[in-house]
N, C-alpha and C positions, 0 to 999 in steps of 0.2 A: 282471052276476053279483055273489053276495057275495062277502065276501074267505074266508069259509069255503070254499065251491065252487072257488073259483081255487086255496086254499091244498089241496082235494083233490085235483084235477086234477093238478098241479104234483106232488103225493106221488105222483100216479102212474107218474112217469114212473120214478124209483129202484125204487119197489117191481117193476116191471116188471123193471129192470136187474138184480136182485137174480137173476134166471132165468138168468143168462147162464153162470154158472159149470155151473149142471146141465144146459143146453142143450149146454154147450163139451162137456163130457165124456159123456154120454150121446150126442149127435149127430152131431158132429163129427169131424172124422179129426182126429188129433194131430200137433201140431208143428208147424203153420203159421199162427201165431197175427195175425202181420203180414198174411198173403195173405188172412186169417178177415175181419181188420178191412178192408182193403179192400171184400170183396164185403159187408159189412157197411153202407158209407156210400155207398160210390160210386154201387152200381144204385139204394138209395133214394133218394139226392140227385137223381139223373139222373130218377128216375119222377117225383119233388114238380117238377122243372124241366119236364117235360113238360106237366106237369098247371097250374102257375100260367101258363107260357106268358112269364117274363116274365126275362132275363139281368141282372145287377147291373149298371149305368151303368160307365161307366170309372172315373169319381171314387169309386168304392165295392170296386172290385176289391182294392186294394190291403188295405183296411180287412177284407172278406168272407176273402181268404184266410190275415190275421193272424190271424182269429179262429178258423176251419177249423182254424189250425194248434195253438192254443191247447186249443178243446174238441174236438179230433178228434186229430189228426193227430201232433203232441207227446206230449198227454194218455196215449194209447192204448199209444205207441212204449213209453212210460215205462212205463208202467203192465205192460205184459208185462213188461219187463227186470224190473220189482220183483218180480211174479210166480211169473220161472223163479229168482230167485236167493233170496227168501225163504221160507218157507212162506204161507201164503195168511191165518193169523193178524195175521203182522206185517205180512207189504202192508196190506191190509183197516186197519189199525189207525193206518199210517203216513200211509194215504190219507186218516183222517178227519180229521187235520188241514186239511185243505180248509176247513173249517168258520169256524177260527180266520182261515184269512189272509185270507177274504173279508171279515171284519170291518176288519181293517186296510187292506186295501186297500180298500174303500169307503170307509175316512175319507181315502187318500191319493186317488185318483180322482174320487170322486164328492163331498167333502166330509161325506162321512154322519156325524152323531157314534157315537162307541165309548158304550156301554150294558155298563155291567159286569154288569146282569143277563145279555147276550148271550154276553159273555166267559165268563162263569163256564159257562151251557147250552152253549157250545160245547165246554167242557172236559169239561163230565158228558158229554157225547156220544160222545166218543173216550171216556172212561174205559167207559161202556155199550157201543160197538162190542168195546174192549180182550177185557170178561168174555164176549162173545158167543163171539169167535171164537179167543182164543190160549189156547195150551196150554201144558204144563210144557216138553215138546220143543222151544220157539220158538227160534229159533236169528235171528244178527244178523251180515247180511252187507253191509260199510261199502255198497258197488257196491249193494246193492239197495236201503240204508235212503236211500241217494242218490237210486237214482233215484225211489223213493215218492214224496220229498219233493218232486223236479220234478215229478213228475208231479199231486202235489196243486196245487202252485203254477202249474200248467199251468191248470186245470181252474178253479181260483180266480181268474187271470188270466181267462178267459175266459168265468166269470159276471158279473164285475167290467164289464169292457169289451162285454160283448152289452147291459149295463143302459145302459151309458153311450154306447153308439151304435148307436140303433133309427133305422133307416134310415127313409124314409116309404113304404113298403110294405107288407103282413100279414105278422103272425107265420110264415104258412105259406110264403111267399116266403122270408123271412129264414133259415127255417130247410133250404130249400132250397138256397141259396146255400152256408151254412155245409159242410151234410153233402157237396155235391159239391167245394168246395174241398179241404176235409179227405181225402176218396178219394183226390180226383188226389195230393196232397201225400205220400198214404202208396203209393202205386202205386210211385217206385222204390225207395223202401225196402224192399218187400218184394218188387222183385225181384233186389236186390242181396243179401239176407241169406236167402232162402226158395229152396228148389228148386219147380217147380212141385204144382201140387195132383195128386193121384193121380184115378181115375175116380171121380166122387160117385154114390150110390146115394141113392133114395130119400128115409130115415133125414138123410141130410147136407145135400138139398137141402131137406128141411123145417126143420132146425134153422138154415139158411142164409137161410130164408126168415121165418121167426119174429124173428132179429137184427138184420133187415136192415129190412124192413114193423113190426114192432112195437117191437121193443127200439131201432131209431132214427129210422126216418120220424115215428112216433107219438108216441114217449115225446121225443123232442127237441124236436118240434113243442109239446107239452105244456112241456116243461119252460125253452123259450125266452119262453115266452107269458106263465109264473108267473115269469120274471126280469124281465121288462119290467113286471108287474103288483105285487109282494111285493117290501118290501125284501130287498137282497141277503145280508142279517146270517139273514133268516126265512127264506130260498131253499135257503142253502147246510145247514141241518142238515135239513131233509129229506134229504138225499142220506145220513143213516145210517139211512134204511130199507132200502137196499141191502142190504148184510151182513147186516140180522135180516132180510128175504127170506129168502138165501141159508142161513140157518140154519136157517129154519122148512118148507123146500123140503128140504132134506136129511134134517130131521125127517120130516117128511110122507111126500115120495117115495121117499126113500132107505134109511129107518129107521136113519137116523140116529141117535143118544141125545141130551137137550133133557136135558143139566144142572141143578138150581135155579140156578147161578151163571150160565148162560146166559139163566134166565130172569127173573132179578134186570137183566140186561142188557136185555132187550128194555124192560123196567118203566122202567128208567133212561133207553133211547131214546126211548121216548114222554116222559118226563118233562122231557127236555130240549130237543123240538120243540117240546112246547106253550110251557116259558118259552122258547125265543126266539122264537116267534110274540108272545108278551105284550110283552119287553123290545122288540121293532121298534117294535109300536104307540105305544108307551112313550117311544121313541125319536124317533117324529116327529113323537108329539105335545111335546115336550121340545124342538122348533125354534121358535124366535119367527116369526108371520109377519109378512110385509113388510108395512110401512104400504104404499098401494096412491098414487100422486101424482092429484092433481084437476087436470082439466082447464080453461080458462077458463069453457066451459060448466057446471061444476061437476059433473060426472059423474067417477066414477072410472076410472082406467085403467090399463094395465096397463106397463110400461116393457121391451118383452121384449128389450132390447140387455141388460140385467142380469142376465140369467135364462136360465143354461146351458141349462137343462133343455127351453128352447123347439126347434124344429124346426130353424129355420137355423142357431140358436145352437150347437144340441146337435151336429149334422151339424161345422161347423167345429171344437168342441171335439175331436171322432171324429178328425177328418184329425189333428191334431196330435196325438193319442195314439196313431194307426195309425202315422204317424212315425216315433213316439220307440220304439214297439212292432218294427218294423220294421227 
């Protein structure tokens, strides 16, 4: 495939995510947002395990439910606390920081170089979510702008580290793995903080069934596939097609009102996916390659004890940052 087709695919999985806010509140019963996310990963994860047929090795357990914990299971926790304690402006806006720390930490992780084209499209990104979604009423509460920022650093942690230990299994395995760790992980949180679910009708079990099947079997399967494929500087500002979703779904569905200031935002979102798709390219083409070492036979070869990036290599680099993650 091209890197165009990967780099849509990959978009699709935010743009999808972007549903969640209109599916929450249209579908769903309120107020049990931890119990939501549970039946949200867990049956998906469990159906993808049914379906590849195949449980993570022991040497990978450890590594699979860091990650679970990272883009699932943490992510999520945080991500409501910011939720119920912000308005949905400033979450949304706190979240796209995500953007920025994947840059940094792929240069700390992965050794990626920093691309100040990247820096800067990261910046316009958040500043384009900002005009999308906040209002004059935004209000700033320490406990939620906290937990935003974990929860971006969660999520950023966790594209970070799925790039840098791809197991030797498929996308669709891997991402099996992830979503049923991340379940179970959030299963007794939310039955320490949740009272049980009320009787579901209908209505609840379709919108349960759309977050669960499409919003993460599908779009994580997608969007784990586009982290192993696109650097991770190019990966993480897709994720502000989310919010202008969310905005244009509210226009559309809800009738909404679509500000020019909002729509100045969406112009500025797109404007700051395409440069960092350009600043990544940019980026790796801006790495010198290795001279390659000659063999007695004079043929070229390759030295893979040098080269994290190899299978065995990349797998033991993994343990030691499931570790230190750990």
């Amino acid at each position: 495939m091209t890197r165009l087709s990967d780099i849509l695919l990959t978009a699709l999985a935010p743009a999808v995510w972007g549903s969640t806010y209109y599916v929450t509140t249209e579908f769903l019963p309120q107020g049990y947002p931890l119990t939501l996310a549970v039946l949200r990963a867990l049956p998906a994860g469990l159906l993808l395990l049914v379906f590849v047929r195949k449980l993570p090795p022991v040497d990978w357990m450890g590594r699979v439910f860091v990650l679970g914990a990272l883009n699932f299971a943490v992510f999520w926790a945080l991500l409501f606390v910011s939720a119920y304690r912000l308005p949905g402006g400033v979450a949304a806006t706190v979240g796209a920081i995500q953007a920025l720390l994947v840059i940094f930490l792929s240069r700390l992780l992965l050794g990626t170089p920093i691309v100040a084209l990247s820096v800067a499209a990261a910046i316009a990104g958040v500043g384009g979510v900002a005009m999308l979604i906040l209002g004059p009423a935004a209000a700033l509460d320490p406990l939620g702008i906290a937990a935003g920022m974990g929860a971006a650093a969660s999520m950023a942690g966790g594209t970070v580290l799925t790039r840098k230990c791809q197991p030797p299994v498929s996308q669709l395995t891997f991402t099996a793995w992830q979503l049923t760790a991340g379940g179970l992980l959030l299963v007794p949180v939310a039955l320490l903080f949740e009272p049980p679910l009320p009787a579901l009708d209908a209505g609840n079990l379709a919108g349960i069934a759309w977050l669960g099947l499409i919003g993460a079997a599908l779009t994580y399967f997608l969007w784990f596939r586009g982290v192993a494929r696109i650097e991770p500087s190019a990966v993480s500002t897709l994720g502000f097609f989310s919010p202008m979703t969310a905005v244009i779904l509210g226009w559309a569905a809800l009738g909404q009102a679509l500000t020019p200031v909002q729509m100045a935002g969406v112009a500025i979102v797109f404007a700051s996916v395409w440069t960092s798709q350009v600043a990544a390219r940019r980026g790796v083409r801006a790495v010198p390659a290795r001279p390659e070492p000659v063999t007695e036979a004079g043929s070229s070869t390759r030295q893979h004890r040098s080269r994290p990036d190899d299978c065995a290599d990349r797998q033991a680099h993994c343990a030691e940052q499931g570790k230190a993650v750990a």
